[in-house]
Residue, then its C-alpha position, 0 to 999 in steps of 0.5 A: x793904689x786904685x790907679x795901679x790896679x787899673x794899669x794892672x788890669x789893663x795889661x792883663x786884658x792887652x796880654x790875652x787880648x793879643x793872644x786871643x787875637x792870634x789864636x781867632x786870626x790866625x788860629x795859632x797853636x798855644x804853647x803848653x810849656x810852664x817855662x815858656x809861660x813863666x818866661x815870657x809873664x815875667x819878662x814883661x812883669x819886670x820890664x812894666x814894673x822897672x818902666x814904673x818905677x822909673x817914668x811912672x804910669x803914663x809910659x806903661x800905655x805906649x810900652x806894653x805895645x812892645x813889650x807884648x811882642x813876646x807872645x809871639x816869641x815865646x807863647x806861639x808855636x816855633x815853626x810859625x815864629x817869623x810869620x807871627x813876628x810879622x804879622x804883630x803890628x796888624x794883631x795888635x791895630x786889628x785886635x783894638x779896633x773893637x776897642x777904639x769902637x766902643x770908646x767912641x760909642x761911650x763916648x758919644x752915650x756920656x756926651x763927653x770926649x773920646x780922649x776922656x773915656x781912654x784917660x779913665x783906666x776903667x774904662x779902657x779896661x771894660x773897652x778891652x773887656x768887651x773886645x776879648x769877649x767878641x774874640x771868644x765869641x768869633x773863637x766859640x764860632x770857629x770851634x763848632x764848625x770843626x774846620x780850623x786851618x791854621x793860616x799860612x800866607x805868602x809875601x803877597x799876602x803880607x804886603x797886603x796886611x801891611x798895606x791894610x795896616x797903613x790904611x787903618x791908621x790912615x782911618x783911625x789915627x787921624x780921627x783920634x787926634x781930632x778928639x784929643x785936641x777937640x774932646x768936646x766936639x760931637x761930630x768927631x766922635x759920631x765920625x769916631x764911631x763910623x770911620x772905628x766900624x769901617x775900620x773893622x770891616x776892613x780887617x774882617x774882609x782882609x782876614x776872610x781874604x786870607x783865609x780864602x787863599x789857605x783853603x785854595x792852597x789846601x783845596x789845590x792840595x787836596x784836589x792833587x791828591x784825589x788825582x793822583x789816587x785816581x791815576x793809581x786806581x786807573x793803573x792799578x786795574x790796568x795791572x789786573x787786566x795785564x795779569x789776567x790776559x797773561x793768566x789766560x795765555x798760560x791756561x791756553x799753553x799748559x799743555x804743551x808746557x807739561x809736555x816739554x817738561x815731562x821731555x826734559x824729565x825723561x832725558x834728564x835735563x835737570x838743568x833745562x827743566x830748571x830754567x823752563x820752570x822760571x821762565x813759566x813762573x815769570x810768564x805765568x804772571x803768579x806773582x805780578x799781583x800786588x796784595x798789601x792789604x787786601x782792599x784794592x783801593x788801598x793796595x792801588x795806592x801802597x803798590x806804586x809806594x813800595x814800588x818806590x821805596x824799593x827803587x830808592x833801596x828802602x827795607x820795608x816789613x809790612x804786616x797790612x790787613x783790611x776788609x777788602x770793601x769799605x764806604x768809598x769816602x772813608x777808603x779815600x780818607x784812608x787812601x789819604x792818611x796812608x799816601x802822606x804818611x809813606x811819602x814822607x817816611x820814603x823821603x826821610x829814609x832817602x836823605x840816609x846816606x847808608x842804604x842799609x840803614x833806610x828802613x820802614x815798617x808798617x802796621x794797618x788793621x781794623x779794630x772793630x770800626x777802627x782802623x789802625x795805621x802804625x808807620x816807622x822809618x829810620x831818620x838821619x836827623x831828629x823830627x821836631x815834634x811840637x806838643x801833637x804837632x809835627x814841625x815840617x823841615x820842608x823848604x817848600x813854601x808854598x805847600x809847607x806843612x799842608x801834607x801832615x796838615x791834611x793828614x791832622x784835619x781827616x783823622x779830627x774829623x773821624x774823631x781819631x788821634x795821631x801821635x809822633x814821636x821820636x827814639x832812637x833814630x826811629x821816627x813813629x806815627x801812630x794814627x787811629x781812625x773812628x769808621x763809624 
């Protein structure tokens, strides 16, 4: 009785201690299905209890090692599935490594074999125990400094893993067999000990070295966009001072506008006086100026958008109000939300075939110190919405998601929200954003 309830605990700590790891790691987002849950705990109740049944205990050490693979098919986010699955032999070798550490450290305090300590079930599960608490520890960590990016590798960065994968077992494995055919042996456990700790600075280098590289990839995002918002700035002045030289040469030449209009009134040249009226609105320059919002930050950035959307036969309903100055870093982070959002509702209205069916509709107002941005579009197919999370369909790999990525992290750090959602071929974003 005793030993089953051993085995039990240890399979429960592996379980959270895998998903922990994926979540520390890799800062995965945990599925909230009940069914998912309820599936994948199951799943692997019945398999454990079956391999028990039938082999007794001793096989469930080995077994629960596949059987957990079902954290990442069904308790992990679906658009990240494939690089979960890859990545979980390196979760399950660098989430025991704490482990293997302390049960060197054990025994090397008890005076005893390394192969004795992982024998006892107890211990095991207090060596489990106390690696799941560091991962809380890494994980509370995390959570207090607010920039949790959700990883996001290339190949080379999973043949690196695996390539560190290899390593690790190089280090660890053959120790271990040494202290199970030599448990009374000391210096293979203080070997134990070192060889365990370097083993984890191995895995704490290779997972700072992949995080260096999603932040150089969000970095180069984040830098093409302050570029572009400057060149639409620069284009946008450039448009004023157009207008105004072409508003100051109109100014100059009225008079003699009046003139030759007051000729065609009194000939009665109403057709003539027509045309001279229209060729004057054009030169006059009256409607150039582009007001969307009434900021010109942001209307530097919308004006080229609806310049855009009306190239590609987008109908859009717009009803914009903001103050004409805000804080120069949050008219950015405005700039930001907003440059994503229309890209994205302008590309999914592109992919409908029927140009009488792409439309936009877009509300943005300030609300107090916040300020509201509300974008609509039709769709030709349904947006795969992940809890709060917007799936990304693109097939770009290396900027794959980081667009709604960048959007997510500026409104979490101004305290807003987001929210998507999908109805009747309309997809919706709704964003609120805290100024002060």
């Amino acid at each position: 009785m005793s030993e089953g309830i051993s085995w039990f605990l240890y399979i429960i700590s592996e379980f959270f201690l895998y998903l922990l790891a994926y979540k520390v790691i890799l800062d995965a987002k945990i599925e909230k299905s009940f069914i998912r849950w309820g599936v994948c705990i199951g799943g692997v109740t019945v398999v454990l209890v079956c391999a028990v049944i039938m082999a007794g205990f001793s096989v469930c050490e080995w077994l629960t090692m596949f059987v957990m693979v079902s954290i990442p098919l069904f308790l992990l986010n679906k658009d990240r599935r494939i690089q979960y699955l890859i990545m979980y032999p390196f979760i399950v070798m660098a989430s025991s490594l704490v482990g293997v550490a302390m049960s060197y450290i054990f025994a090397f305090m008890m005076k005893t074999g390394e192969y004795y300590i992982i024998e006892d079930r107890r211990v095991a599960v207090g060596c489990q125990a106390i690696s799941i608490v560091v991962l809380l520890l890494l994980w509370l960590f995390r959570m207090r400094r607010k920039k949790c990016y959700e990883i996001r590798l290339e190949w080379k960065q999973f043949f690196l893993f695996y390539i560190v994968l290899l390593c690790l077992l190089c280090i660890v494995a053959p120790i271990q067999i040494l202290a199970k055919h030599f448990p009374n042996d000391i210096l293979i456990t203080q070997v134990g000990i070192a060889s365990s700790i370097s083993a984890i600075m191995l895995v704490a280098v290779t997972i700072w070295q992949g995080i260096l590289v999603n932040r150089e990839l969000i970095q180069e995002r984040e830098h093409d966009e302050q570029e572009q918002y400057i060149i639409n700035q620069k284009q946008y002045y450039e448009d004023l001072l157009a207008q105004d030289e072409k508003m100051r040469r109109f100014r100059h030449d009225m008079n003699a506008h009046f003139q030759v209009l007051q000729s065609y009134c009194s000939d009665g040249a109403n057709e003539k006086m027509k045309s001279y009226l229209q060729k004057i609105v054009i030169s006059s320059a009256i409607y150039d100026k582009k007001i969307i919002t009434g900021n010109t930050a942001i209307d530097a950035v919308l004006t080229p958008l609806f310049e855009m959307a009306a190239k590609a036969k987008i109908e859009i309903s717009a009803d914009c109000l903001l103050p004409e100055k805000l804080e120069a870093d949050k008219e950015f982070q405005i700039c930001t939300v907003i440059s994503n959002l229309f890209r994205n509702a302008i590309e999914a209205c592109i992919q409908i075939e029927d140009p009488t069916q792409r439309m936009m509709q877009a509300r943005i107002g300030m609300y107090n110190s916040q300020v509201v941005i509300m974008i609509s579009n039709t769709i030709k197919n349904e947006v795969i919405i992940q809890g709060k999370k917007l799936v990304t369909t693109k097939k770009d790999s290396r900027y794959h998601g980081l667009g709604s990525g960048n959007v997510e992290h500026i409104v979490q750090s101004c305290n807003g929200m987001i929210q998507y959602r999908c109805e009747n071929g309309w997809f919706f974003v709704d964003v609120v954003m805290q100024l002060e």
